[in-house]
mmJSON file of the N, C-alpha and C atoms, coordinates in Angstrom:
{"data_MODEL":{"atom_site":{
"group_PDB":["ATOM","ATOM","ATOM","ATOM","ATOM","ATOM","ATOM","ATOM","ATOM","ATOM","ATOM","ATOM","ATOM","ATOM","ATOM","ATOM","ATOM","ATOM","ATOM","ATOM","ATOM","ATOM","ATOM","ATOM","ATOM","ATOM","ATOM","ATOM","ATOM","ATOM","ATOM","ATOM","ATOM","ATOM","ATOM","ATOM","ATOM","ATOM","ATOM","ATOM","ATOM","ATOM","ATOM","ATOM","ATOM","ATOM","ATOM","ATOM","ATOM","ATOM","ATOM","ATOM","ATOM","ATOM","ATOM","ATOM","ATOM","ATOM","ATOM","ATOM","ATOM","ATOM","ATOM","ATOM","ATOM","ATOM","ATOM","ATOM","ATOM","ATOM","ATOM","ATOM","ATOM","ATOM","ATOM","ATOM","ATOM","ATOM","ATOM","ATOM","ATOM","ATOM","ATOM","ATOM","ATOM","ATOM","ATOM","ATOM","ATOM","ATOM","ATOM","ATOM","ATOM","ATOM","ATOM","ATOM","ATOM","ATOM","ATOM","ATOM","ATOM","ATOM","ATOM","ATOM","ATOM","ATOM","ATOM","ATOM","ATOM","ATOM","ATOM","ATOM","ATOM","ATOM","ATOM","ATOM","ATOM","ATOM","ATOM","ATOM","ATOM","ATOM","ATOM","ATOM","ATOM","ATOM","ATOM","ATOM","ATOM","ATOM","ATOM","ATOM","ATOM","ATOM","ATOM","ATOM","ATOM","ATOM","ATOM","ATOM","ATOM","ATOM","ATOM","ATOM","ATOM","ATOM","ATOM","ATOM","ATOM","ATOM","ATOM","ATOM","ATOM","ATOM","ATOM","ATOM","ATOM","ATOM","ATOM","ATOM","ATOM","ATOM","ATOM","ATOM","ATOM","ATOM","ATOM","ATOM","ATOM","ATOM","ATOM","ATOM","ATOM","ATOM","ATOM","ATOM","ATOM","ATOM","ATOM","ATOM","ATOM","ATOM","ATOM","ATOM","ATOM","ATOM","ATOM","ATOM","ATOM","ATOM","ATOM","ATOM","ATOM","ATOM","ATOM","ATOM","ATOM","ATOM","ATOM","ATOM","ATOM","ATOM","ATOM","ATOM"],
"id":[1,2,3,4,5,6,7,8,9,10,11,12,13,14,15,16,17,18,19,20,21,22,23,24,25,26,27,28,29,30,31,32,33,34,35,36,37,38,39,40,41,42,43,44,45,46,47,48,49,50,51,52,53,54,55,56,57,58,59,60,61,62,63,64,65,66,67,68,69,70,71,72,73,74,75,76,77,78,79,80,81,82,83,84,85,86,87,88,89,90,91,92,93,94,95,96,97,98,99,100,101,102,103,104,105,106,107,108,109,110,111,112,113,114,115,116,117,118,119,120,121,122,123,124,125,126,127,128,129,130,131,132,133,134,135,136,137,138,139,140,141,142,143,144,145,146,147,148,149,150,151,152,153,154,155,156,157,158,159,160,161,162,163,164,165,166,167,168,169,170,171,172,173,174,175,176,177,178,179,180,181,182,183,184,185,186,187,188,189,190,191,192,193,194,195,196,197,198,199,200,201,202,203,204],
"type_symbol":["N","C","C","N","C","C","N","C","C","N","C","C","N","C","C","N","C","C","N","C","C","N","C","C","N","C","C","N","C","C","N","C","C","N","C","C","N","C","C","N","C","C","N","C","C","N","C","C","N","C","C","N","C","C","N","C","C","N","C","C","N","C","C","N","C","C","N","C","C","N","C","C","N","C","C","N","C","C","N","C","C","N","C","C","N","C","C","N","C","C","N","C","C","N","C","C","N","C","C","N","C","C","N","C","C","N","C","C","N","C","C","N","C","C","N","C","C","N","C","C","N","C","C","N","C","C","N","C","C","N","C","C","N","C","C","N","C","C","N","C","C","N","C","C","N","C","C","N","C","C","N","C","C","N","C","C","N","C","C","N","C","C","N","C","C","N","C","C","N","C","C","N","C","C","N","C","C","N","C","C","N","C","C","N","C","C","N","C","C","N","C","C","N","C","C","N","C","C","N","C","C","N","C","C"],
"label_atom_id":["N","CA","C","N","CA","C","N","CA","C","N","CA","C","N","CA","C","N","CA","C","N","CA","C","N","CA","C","N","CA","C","N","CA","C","N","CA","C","N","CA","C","N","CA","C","N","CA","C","N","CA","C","N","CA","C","N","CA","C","N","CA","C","N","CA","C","N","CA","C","N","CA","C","N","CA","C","N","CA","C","N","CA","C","N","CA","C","N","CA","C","N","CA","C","N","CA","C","N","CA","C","N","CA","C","N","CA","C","N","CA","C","N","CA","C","N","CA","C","N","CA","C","N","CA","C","N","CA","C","N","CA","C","N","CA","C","N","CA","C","N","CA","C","N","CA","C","N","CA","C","N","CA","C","N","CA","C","N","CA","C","N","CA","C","N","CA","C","N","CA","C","N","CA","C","N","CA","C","N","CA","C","N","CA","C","N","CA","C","N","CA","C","N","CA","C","N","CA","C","N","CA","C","N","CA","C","N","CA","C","N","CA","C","N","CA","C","N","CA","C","N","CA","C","N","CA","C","N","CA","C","N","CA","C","N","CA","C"],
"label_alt_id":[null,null,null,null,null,null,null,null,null,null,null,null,null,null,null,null,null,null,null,null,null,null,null,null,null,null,null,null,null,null,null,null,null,null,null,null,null,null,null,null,null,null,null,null,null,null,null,null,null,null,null,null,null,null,null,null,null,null,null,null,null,null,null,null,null,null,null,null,null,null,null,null,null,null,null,null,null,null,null,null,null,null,null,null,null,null,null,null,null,null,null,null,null,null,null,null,null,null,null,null,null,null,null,null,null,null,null,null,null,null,null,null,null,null,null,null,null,null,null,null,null,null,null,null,null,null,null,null,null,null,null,null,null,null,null,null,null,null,null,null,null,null,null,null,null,null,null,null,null,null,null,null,null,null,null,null,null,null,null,null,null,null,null,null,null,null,null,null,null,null,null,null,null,null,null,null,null,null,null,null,null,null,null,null,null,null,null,null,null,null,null,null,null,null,null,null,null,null,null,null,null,null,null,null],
"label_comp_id":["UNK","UNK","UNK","UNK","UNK","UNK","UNK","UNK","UNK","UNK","UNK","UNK","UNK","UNK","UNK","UNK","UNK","UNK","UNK","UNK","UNK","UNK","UNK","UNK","UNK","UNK","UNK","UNK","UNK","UNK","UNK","UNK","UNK","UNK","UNK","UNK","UNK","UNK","UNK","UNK","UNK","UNK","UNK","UNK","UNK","UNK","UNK","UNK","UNK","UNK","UNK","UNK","UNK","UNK","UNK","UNK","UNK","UNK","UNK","UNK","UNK","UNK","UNK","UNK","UNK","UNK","UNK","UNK","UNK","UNK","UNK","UNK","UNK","UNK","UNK","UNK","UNK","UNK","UNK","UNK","UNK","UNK","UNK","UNK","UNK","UNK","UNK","UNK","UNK","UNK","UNK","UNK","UNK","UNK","UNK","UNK","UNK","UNK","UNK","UNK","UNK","UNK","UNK","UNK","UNK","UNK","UNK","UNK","UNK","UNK","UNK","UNK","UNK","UNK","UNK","UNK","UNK","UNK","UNK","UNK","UNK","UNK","UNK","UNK","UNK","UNK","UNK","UNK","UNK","UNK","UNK","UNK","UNK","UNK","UNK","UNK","UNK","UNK","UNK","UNK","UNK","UNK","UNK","UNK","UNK","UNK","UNK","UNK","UNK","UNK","UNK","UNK","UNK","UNK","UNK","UNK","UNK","UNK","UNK","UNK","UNK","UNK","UNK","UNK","UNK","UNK","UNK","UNK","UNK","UNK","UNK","UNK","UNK","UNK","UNK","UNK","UNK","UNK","UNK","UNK","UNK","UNK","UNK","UNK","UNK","UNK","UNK","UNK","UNK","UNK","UNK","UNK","UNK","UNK","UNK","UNK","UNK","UNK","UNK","UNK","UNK","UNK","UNK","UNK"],
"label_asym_id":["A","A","A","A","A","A","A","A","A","A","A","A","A","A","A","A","A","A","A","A","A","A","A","A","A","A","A","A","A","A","A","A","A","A","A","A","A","A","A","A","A","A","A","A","A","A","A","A","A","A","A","A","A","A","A","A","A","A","A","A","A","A","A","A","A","A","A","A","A","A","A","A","A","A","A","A","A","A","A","A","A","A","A","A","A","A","A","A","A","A","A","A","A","A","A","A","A","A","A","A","A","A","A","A","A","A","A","A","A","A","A","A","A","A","A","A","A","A","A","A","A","A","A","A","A","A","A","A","A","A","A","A","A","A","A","A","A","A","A","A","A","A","A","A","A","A","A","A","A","A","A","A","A","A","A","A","A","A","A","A","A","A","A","A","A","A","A","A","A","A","A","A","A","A","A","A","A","A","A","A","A","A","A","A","A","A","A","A","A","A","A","A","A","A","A","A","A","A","A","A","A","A","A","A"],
"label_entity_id":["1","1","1","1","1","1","1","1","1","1","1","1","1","1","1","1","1","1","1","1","1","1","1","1","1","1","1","1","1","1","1","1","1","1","1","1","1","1","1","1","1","1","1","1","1","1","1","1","1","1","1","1","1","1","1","1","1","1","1","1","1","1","1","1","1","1","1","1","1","1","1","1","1","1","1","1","1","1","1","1","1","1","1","1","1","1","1","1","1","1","1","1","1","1","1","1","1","1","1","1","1","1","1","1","1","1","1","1","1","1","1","1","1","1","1","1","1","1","1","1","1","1","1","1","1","1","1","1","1","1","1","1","1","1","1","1","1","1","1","1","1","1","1","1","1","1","1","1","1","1","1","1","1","1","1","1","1","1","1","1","1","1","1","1","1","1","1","1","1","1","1","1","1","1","1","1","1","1","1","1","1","1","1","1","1","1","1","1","1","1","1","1","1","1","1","1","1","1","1","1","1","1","1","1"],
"label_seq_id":[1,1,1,2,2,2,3,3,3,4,4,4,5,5,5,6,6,6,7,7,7,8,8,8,9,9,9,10,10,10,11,11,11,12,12,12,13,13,13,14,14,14,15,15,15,16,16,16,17,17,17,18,18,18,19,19,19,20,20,20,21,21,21,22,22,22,23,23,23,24,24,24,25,25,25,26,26,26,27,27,27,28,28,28,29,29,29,30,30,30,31,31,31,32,32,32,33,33,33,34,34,34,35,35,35,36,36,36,37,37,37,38,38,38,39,39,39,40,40,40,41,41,41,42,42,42,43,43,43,44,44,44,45,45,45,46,46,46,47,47,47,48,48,48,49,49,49,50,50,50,51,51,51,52,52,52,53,53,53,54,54,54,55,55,55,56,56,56,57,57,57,58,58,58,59,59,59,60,60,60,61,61,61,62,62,62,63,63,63,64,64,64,65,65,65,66,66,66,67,67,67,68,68,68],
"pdbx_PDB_ins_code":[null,null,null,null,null,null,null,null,null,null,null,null,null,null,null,null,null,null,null,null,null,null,null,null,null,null,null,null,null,null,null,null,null,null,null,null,null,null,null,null,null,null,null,null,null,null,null,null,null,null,null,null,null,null,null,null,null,null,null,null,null,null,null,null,null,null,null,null,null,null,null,null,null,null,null,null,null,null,null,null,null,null,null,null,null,null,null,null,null,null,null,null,null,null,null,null,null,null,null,null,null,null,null,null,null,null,null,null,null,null,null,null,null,null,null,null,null,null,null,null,null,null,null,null,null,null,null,null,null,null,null,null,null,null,null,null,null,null,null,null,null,null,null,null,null,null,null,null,null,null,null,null,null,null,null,null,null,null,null,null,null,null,null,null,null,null,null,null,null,null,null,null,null,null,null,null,null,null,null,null,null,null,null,null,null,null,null,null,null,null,null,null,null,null,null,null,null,null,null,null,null,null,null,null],
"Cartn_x":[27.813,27.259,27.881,28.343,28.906,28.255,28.378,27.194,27.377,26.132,25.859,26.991,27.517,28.433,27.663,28.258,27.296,26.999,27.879,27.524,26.792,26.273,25.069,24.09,24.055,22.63,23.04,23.901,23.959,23.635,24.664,24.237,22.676,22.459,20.84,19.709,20.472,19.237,19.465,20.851,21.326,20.62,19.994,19.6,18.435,17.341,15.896,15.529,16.566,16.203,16.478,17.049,17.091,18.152,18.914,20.344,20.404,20.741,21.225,22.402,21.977,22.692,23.601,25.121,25.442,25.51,25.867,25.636,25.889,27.675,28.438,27.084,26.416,25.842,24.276,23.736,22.844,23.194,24.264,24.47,24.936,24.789,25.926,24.397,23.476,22.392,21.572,21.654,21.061,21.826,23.236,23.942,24.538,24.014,24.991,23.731,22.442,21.437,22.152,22.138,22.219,23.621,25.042,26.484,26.288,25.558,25.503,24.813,23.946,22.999,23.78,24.51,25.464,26.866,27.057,28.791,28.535,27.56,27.167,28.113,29.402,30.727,31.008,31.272,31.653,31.318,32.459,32.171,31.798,31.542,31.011,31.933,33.071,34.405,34.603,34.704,34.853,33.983,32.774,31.55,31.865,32.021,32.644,33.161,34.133,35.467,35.329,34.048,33.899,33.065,32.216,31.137,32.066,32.897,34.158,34.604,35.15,35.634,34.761,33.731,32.413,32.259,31.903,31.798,33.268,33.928,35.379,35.546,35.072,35.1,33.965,32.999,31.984,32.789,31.575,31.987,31.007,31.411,30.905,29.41,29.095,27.19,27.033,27.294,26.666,26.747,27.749,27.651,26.737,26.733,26.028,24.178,23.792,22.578,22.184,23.431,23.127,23.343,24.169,24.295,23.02,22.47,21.227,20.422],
"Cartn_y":[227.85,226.853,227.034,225.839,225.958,226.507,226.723,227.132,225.932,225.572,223.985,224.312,223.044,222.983,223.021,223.818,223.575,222.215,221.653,220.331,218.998,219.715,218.623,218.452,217.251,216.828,216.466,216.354,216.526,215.228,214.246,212.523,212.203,212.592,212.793,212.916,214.461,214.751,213.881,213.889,213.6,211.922,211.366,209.85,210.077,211.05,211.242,210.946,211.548,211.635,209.87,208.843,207.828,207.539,207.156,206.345,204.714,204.23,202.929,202.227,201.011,200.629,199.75,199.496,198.269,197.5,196.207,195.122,195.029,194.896,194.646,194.887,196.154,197.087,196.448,195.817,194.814,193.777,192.865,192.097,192.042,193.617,194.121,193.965,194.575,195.214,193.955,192.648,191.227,190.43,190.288,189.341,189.696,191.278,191.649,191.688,191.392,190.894,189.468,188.541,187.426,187.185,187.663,187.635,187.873,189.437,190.24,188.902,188.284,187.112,186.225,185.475,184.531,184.846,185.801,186.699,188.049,188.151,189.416,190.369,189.438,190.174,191.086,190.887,191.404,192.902,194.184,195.374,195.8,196.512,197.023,197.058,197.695,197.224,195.555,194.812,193.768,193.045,193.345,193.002,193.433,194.661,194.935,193.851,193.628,193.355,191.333,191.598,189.416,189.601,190.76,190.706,191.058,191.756,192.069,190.674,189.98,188.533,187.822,187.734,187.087,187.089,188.682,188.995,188.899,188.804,188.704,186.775,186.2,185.132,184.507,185.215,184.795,184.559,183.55,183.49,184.578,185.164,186.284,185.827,184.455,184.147,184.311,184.173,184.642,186.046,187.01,188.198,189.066,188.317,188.814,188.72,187.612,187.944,189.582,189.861,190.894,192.205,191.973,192.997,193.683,192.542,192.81,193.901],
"Cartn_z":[40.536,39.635,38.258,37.637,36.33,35.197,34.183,33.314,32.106,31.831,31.04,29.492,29.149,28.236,27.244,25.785,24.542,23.845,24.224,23.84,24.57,25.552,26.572,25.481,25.501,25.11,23.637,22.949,21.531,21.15,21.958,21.694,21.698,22.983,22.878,21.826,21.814,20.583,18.876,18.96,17.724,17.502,18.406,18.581,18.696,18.732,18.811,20.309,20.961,22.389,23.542,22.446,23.516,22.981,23.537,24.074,23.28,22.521,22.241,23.107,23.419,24.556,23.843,24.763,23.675,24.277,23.339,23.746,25.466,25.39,26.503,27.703,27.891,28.557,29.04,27.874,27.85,28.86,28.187,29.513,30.767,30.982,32.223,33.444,32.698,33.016,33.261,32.565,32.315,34.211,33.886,34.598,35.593,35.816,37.412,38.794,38.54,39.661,40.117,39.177,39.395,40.076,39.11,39.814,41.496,41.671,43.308,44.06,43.688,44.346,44.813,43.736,43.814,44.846,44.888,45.369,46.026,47.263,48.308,48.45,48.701,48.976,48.216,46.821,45.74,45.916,45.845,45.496,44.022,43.891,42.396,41.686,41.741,40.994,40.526,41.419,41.545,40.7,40.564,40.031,38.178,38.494,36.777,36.556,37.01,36.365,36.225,36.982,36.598,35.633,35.304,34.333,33.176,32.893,32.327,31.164,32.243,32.131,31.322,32.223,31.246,30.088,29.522,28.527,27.35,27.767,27.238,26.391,27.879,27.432,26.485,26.162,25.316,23.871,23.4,21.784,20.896,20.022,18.708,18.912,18.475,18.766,19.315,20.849,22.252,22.049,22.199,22.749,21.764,20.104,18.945,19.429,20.442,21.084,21.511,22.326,23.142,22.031,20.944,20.495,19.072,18.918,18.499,18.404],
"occupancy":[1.0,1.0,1.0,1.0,1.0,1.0,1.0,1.0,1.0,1.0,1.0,1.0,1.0,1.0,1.0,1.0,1.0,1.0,1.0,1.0,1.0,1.0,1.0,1.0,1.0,1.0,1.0,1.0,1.0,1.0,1.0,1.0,1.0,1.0,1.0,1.0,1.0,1.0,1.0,1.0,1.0,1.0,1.0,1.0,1.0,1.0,1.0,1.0,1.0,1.0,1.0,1.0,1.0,1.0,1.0,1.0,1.0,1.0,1.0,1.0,1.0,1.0,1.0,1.0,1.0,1.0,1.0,1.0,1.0,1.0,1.0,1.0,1.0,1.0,1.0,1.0,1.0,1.0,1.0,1.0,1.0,1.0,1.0,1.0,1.0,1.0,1.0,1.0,1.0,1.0,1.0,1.0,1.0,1.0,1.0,1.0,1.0,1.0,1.0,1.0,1.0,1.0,1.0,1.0,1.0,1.0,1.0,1.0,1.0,1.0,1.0,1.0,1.0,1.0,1.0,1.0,1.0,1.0,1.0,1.0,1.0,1.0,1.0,1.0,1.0,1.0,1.0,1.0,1.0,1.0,1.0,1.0,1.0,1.0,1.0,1.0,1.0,1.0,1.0,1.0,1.0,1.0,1.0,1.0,1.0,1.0,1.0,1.0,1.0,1.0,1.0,1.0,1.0,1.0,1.0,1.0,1.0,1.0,1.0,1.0,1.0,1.0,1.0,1.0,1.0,1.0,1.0,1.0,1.0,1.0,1.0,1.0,1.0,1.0,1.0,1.0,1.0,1.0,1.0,1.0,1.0,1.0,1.0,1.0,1.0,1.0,1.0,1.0,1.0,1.0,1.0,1.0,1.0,1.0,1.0,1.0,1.0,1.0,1.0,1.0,1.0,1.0,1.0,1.0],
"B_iso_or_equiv":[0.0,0.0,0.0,0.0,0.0,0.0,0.0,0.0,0.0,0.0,0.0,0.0,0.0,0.0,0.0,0.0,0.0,0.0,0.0,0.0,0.0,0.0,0.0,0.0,0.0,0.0,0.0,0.0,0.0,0.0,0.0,0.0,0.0,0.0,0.0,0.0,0.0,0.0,0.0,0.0,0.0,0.0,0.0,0.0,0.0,0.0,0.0,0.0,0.0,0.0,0.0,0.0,0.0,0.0,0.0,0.0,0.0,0.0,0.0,0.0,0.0,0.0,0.0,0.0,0.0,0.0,0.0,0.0,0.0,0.0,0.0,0.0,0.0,0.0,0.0,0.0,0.0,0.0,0.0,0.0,0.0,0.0,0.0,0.0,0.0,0.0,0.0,0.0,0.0,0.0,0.0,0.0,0.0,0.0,0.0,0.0,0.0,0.0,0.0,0.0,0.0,0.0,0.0,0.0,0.0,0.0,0.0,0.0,0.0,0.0,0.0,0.0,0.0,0.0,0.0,0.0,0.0,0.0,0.0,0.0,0.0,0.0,0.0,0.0,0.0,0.0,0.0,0.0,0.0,0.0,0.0,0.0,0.0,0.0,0.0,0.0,0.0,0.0,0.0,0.0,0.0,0.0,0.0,0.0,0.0,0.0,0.0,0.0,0.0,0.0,0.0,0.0,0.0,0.0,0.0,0.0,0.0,0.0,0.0,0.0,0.0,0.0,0.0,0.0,0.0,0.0,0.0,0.0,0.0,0.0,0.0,0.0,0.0,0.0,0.0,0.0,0.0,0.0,0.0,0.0,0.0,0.0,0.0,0.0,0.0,0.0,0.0,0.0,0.0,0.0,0.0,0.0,0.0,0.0,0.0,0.0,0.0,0.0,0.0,0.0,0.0,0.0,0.0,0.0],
"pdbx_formal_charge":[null,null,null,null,null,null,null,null,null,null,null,null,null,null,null,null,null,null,null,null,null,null,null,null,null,null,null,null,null,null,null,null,null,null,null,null,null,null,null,null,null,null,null,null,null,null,null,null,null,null,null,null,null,null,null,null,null,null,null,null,null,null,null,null,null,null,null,null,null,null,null,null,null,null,null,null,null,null,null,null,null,null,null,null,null,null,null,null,null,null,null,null,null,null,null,null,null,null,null,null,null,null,null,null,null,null,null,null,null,null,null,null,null,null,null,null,null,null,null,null,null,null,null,null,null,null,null,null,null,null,null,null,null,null,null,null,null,null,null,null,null,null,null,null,null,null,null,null,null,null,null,null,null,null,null,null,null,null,null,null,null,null,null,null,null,null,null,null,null,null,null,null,null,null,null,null,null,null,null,null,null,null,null,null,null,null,null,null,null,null,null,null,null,null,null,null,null,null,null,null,null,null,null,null],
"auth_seq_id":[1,1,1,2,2,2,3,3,3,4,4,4,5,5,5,6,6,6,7,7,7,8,8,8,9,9,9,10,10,10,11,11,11,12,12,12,13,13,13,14,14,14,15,15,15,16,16,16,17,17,17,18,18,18,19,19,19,20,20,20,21,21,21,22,22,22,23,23,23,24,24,24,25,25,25,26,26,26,27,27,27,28,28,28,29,29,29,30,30,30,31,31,31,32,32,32,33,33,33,34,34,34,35,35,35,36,36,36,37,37,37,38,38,38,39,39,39,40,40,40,41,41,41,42,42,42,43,43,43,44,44,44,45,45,45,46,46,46,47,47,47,48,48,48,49,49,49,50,50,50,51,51,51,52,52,52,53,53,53,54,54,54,55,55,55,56,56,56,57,57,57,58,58,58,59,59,59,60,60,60,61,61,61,62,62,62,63,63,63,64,64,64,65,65,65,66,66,66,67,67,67,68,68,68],
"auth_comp_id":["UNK","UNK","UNK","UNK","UNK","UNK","UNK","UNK","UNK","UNK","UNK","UNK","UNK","UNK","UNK","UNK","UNK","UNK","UNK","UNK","UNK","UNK","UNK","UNK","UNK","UNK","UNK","UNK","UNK","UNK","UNK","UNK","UNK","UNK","UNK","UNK","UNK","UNK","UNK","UNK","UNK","UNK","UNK","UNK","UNK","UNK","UNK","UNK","UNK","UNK","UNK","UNK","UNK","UNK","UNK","UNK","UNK","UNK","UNK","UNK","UNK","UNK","UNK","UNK","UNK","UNK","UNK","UNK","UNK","UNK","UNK","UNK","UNK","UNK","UNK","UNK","UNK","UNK","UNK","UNK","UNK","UNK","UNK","UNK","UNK","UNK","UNK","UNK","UNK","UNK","UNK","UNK","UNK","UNK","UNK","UNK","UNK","UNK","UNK","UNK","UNK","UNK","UNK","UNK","UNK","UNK","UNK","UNK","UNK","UNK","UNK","UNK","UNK","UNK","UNK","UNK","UNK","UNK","UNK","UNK","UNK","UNK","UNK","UNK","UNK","UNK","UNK","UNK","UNK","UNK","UNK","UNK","UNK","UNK","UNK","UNK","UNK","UNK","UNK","UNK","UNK","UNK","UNK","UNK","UNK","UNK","UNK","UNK","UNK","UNK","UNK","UNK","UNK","UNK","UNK","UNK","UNK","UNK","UNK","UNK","UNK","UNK","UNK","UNK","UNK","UNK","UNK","UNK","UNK","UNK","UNK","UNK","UNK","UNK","UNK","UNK","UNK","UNK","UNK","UNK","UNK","UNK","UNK","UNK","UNK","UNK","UNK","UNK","UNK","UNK","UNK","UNK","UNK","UNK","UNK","UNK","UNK","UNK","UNK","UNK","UNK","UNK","UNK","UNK"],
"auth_asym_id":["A","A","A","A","A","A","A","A","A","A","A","A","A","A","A","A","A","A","A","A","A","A","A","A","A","A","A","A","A","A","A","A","A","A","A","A","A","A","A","A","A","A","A","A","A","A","A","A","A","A","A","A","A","A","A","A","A","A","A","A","A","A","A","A","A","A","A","A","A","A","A","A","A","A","A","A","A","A","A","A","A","A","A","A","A","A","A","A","A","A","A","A","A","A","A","A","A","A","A","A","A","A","A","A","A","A","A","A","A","A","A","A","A","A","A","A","A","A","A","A","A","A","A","A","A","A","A","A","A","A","A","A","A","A","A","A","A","A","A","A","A","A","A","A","A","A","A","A","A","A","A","A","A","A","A","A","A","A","A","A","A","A","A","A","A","A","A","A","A","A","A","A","A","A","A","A","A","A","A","A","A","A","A","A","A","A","A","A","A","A","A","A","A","A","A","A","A","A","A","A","A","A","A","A"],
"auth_atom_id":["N","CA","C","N","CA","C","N","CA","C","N","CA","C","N","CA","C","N","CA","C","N","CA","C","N","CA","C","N","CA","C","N","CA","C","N","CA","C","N","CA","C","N","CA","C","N","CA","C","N","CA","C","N","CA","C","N","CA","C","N","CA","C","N","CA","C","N","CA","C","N","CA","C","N","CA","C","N","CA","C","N","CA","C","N","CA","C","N","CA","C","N","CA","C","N","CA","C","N","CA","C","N","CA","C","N","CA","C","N","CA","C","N","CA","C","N","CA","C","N","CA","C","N","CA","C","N","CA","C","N","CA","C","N","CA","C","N","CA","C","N","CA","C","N","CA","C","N","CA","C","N","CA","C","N","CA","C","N","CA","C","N","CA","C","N","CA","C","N","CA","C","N","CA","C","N","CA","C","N","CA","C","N","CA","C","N","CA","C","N","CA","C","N","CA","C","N","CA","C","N","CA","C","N","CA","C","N","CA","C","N","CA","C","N","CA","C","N","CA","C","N","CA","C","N","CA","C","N","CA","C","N","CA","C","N","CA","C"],
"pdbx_PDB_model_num":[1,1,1,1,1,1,1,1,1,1,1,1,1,1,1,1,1,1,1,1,1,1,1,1,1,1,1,1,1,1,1,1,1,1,1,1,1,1,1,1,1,1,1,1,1,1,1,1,1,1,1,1,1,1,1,1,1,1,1,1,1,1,1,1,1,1,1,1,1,1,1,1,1,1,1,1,1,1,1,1,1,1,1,1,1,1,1,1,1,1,1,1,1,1,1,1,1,1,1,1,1,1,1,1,1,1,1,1,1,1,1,1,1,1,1,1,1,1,1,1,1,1,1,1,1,1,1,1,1,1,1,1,1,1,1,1,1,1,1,1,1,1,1,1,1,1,1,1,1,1,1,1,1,1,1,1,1,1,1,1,1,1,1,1,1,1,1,1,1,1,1,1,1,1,1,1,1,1,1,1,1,1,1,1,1,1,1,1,1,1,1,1,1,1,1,1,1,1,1,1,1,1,1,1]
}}}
């Protein structure tokens, strides 16, 4: 077994113990139920990489929702 790195946890703690998500991550987390619904086939790679797109193709107001 490895022995834990000194720096586990630092982001962590250094944030009062929770994680800020970003935007991108928000809508990853929002629009990839619905994409998998729509497109069964789709592997998870695959799935990135249209949610990817998505988000790429947004305009600054839209993605500025998520980044809120």
């Amino acid at each position: 077994m490895a022995p834990k790195s000194k720096t586990a946890g630092i982001a962590k703690k250094a944030s009062g113990g929770k994680k800020k998500l970003s935007g991108f991550m928000k809508f990853s987390q929002e629009r990839r139920p619905t994409l998998k619904a729509e497109k069964p086939d789709l592997t998870f790679g695959e799935l990135a990489k249209a949610i990817g797109a998505e988000w790429k193709a947004m305009s600054e107001a839209e993605q500025g929702e998520y980044k809120k």
